[in-house]
N, C-alpha and C positions, 0 to 999 in steps of 0.2 A: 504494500500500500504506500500510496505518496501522499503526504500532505505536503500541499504546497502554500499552506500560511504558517510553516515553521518556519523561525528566521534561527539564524545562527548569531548567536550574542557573542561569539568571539571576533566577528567581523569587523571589519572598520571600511564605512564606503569610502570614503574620499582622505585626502593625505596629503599638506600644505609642505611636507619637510623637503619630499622625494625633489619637488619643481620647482618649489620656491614661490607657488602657486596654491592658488584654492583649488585644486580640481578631483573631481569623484575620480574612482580607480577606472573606467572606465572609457574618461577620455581623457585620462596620461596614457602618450605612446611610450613610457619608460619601462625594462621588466624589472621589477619589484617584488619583496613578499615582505609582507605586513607580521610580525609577533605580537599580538596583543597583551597588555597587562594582564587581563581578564583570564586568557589561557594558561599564562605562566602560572595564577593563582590555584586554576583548577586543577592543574598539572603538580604542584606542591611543585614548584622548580626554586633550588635551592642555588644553583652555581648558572653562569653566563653560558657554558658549552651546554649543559642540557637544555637549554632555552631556545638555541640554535639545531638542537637537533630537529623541530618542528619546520625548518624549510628543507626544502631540497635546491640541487646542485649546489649545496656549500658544504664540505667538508673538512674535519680539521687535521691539520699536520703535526701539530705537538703543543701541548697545553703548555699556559705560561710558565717561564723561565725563573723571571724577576731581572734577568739580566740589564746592563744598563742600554737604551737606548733602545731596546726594541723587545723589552721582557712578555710582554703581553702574548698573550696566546695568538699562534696564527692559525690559519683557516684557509684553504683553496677556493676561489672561485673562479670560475670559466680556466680554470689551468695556471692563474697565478696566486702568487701569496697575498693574503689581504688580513689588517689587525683592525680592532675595534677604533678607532681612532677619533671617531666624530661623536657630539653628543649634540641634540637640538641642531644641528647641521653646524656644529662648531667644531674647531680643534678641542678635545678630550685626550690629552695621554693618560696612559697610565704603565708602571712595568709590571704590574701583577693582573690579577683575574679583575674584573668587573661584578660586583654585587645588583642580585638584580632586584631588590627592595625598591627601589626608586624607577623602575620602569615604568613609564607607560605603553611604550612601544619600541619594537625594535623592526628596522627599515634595511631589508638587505637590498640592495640598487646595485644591479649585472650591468654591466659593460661601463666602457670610457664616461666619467662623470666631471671632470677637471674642467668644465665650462664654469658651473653652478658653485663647484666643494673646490676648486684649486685644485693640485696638482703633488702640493707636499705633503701628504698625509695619507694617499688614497691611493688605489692601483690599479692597472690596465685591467684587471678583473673588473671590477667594482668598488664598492665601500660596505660599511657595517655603520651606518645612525644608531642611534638609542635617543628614544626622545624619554624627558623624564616626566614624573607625573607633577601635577597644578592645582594650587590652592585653589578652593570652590569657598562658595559662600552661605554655604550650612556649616556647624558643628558635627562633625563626626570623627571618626576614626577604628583603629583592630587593633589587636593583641594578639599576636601567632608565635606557639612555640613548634618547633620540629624537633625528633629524636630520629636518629635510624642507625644504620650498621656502620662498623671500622671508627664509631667514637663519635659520631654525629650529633652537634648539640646548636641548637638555632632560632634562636628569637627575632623577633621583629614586632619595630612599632608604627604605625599610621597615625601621626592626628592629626587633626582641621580644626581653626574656626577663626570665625569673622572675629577681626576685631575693631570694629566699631557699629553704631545701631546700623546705620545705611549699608552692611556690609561691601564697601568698599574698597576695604581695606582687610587682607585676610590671610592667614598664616598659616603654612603646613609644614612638620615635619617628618619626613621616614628614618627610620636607623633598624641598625642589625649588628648582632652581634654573632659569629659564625665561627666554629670552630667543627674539626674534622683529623682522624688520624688517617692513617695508609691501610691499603691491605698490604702493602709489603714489609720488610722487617723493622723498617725507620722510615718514618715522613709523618708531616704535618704541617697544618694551617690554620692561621686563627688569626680573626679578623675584626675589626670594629666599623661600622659604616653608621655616617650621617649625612643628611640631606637637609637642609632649610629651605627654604619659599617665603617668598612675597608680593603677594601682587597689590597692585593697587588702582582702582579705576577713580582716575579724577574727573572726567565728564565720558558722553557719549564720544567722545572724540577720542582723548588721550590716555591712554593707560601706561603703567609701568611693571616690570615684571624682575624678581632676581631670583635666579638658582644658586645654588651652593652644592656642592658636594665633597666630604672630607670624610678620607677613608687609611686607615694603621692598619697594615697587615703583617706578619710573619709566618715564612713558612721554610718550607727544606726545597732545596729547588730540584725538578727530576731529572736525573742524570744522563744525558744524553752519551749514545754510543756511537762513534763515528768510525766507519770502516774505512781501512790505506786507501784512498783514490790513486796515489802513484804505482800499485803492484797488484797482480791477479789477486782475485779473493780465493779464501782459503774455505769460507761458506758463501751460499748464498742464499740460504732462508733459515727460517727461525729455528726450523726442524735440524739441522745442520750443526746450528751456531749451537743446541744443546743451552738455549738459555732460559735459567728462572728466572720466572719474572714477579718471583716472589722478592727477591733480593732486589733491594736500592740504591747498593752501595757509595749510601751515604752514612752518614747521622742524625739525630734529633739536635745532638749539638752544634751542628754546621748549619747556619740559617740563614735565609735573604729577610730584609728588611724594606718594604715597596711604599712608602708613606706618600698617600697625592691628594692631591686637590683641587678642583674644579670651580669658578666663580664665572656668571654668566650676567648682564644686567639689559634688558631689552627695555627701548622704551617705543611702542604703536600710535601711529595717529593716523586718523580716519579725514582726508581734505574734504572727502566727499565722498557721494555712491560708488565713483568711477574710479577715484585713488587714493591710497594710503602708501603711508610710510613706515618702513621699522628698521630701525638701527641698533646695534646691539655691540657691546664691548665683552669679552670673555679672555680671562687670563687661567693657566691650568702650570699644576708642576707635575712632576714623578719623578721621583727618586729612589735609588738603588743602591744598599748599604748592607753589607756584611757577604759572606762566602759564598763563591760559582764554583763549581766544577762541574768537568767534562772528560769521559773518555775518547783517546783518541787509541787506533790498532797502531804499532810499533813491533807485529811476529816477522814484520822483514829482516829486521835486526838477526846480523849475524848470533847474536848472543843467543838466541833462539831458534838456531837451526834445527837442536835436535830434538825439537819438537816437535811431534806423531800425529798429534790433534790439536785441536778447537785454538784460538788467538789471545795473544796476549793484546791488554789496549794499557796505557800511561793515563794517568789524572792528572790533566792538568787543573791548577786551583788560584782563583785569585782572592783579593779583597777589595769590593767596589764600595765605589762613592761618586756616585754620579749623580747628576741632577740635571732634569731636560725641562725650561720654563717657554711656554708660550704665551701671546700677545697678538689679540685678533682683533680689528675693528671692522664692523659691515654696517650695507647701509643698502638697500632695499626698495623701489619702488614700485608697486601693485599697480596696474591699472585694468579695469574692465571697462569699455564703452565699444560703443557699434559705429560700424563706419558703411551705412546706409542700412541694409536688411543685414548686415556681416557682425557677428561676434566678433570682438578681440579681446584679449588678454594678454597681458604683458608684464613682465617683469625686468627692469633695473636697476643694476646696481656695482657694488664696486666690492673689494676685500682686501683688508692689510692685514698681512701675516708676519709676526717673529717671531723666533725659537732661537734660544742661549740653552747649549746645552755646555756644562761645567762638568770634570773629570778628575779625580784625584784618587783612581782606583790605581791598585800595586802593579798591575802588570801580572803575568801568568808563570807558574812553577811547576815543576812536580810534584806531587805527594805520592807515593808509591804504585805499584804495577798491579793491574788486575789480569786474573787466569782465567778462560770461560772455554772448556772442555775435559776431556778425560784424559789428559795423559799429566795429573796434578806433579805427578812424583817426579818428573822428569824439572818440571817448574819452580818444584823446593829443591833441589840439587843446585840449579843456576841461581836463585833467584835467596834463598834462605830463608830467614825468619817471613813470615806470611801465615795471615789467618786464614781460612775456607778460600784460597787463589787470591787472597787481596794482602798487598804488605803495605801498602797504605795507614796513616796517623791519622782515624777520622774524629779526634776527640779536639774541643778545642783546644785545649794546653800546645796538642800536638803540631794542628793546626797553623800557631802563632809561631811556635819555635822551625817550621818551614818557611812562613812567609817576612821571617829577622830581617834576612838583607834584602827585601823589597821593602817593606816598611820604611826603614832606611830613607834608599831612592826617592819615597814616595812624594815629597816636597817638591822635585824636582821635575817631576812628569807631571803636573797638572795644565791643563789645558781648555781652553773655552771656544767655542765655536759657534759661530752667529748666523742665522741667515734671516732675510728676509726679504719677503713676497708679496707682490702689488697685480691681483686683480682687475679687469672690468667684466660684465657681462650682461647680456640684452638676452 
């Protein structure tokens, strides 16, 4: 049976962020898929990748790092890399995951978009928007806690209300507090997220609007395994490589630090039926502080000839301190009127972009060899002391007394890099 007066309450007709436009989905020629708050809620969706698992053709390549400059989780789309980058169609960094408490919407936009969103932030795939949620002019609000497996503990708060009689003038805020262990031997994260609102409407004309978003995270970052690109592989699937993946080969003691923040202030004015104006300033930081590592393979190494199976890799380790600050000014102008029986709509406008990104991370070292197959005995002969194939210090004491003479160094390699980027578009 078909009823066809059931509506789907997860839907959204129309969508101002994609175009930069008022228009229904309908009649944007853009390809787009809309995530509604609404679903996230029904879905109990606790983290930013299970939130994306609701579109198709975007898939993800390796969840966030924390690493500096581009810690954020990536995700393929149409065949290239693309990171959450934009929020309310503004620059948004962050180097860790996205909490998705303050969602209203998430905007995935397929193909070339650098007309509209610029060019430094976005990729020949597309982009990732998140638009966040808005103070409303009733009192309301929730209270949700979540429990679930691997240590899962998750609160969130919603409130609203007017504050003043005319509501006018009215204030929301979301926050969350998110904490989660691993299913593997070591890892974890835990989180603090806040979100403030303000809008304010001062006649039918002019309104004002500010976001905030301020988010503390720590977590253990996932170990990436990188096989020789310069020499035959010695596997080439998982089956092969003989790897658990229960093992993390890290610690609880080794942790990234991803501290960001998001400020947005838009102010709207309506000249007439036919056009309005929005301009809007948004500054955002992310920063990236405490231990990275990474496996890289190193069984070409003569040192390891006489070994039968599976691949040695090196860790390499550093200690970051990085900080990536943006500075965006836009300026918008709407028009609809008719130019005889013809509809038009139009949009103008401009976009200044800056990004200082500041560096005063150690630089990368060793920290002992990891073993991943069965010939371990041949590996403790060459290699010696070593736990279960790892001779690796992953404790921090140990940690420190590797990274003595970069620390050192570390005054000396600091470094800051500037760009910025000048917009038009019709």
């Amino acid at each position: 049976m078909v009823n066809s007066g059931k509506k789907n309450h997860f839907a959204r007709k129309d969508n101002r962020q994609v175009s930069r436009l008022p228009l229904k989905n309908l009649e944007n020629p853009q390809v787009y898929t809309t995530i509604t708050g609404e679903l996230l809620k029904e879905q109990v969706v606790t983290n930013f990748d299970d939130a994306l698992k609701n579109a198709s053709g975007i898939t993800p390549l390796w969840a966030a790092t924390g690493r500096a400059g581009d810690g954020a989780a990536y995700y393929s789309l149409r065949g290239f890399p693309v990171q959450p980058t934009m929020v309310n169609g503004l620059p948004g960094l962050t180097n860790g995951s996205l909490d998705p408490a303050n969602i209203d919407r998430i905007e995935i936009i397929r193909g070339p978009s650098g007309t509209l969103f610029g060019s430094s932030l976005i990729s020949y795939g597309g982009l990732i928007n998140t638009t966040t949620k808005r103070p409303y002019k009733t009192f309301g609000g929730e209270v949700n806690y979540t429990t679930g497996s691997y240590g899962l503990h998750r609160a969130v708060v919603d409130l609203n209300t007017p504050l003043n009689d005319t509501k006018t003038l009215n204030f929301r805020v979301n926050s969350a507090y998110n904490k989660q262990e691993s299913f593997q031997d070591a890892g974890f994260k835990e989180s603090f997220f806040i979100a403030p609102s303000l809008s304010y409407d001062v006649n039918d004309k002019l309104s004002f609007l500010v976001n905030t978003e301020f988010m503390s995270s720590e977590a253990t970052n996932p170990t990436m395994l990188f096989l020789d690109r310069g020499t035959p592989l010695r596997v080439h699937n998982i089956k092969e490589l003989n790897y658990d993946n229960k093992r993390s080969y890290t610690s609880n003691e080794l942790t990234m630090k991803t501290p960001s923040y998001n400020i947005q202030a838009q102010m709207n004015y309506k000249f007439s039926d036919q056009w309005s104006s929005q301009t809007v300033f948004s500054t955002s930081s992310a920063k990236s502080q405490g231990n990275y590592t990474y496996l890289y393979e190193g069984t070409s190494n003569k040192l390891f000839a006489s070994l039968k199976d599976g691949i040695v890799l090196g860790r390499q380790f550093t200690d970051q301190d990085n900080q990536n600050i943006t500075t965006d000014i836009q300026q918008n102008f709407n028009g609809d009127f008719k130019i005889g029986n013809f509809r038009n709509r139009i949009v103008i406008g401009f976009d200044y972009f800056k990004r200082t990104a500041s560096d005063r991370s150690s630089g990368y070292v060793a920290n002992g060899l990891v073993y991943i197959g069965n010939d371990l005995q041949t590996f403790n002969n060459i290699v010696g002391k070593q736990t279960n194939g790892d001779s690796g210090d992953l404790t921090k004491a140990g940690s420190d007394v590797v990274m003595v003479g970069r620390l050192f160094f570390r005054p000396f390699l600091f470094y800051t890099l500037k760009k910025n980027v000048f917009i038009y578009f019709i």
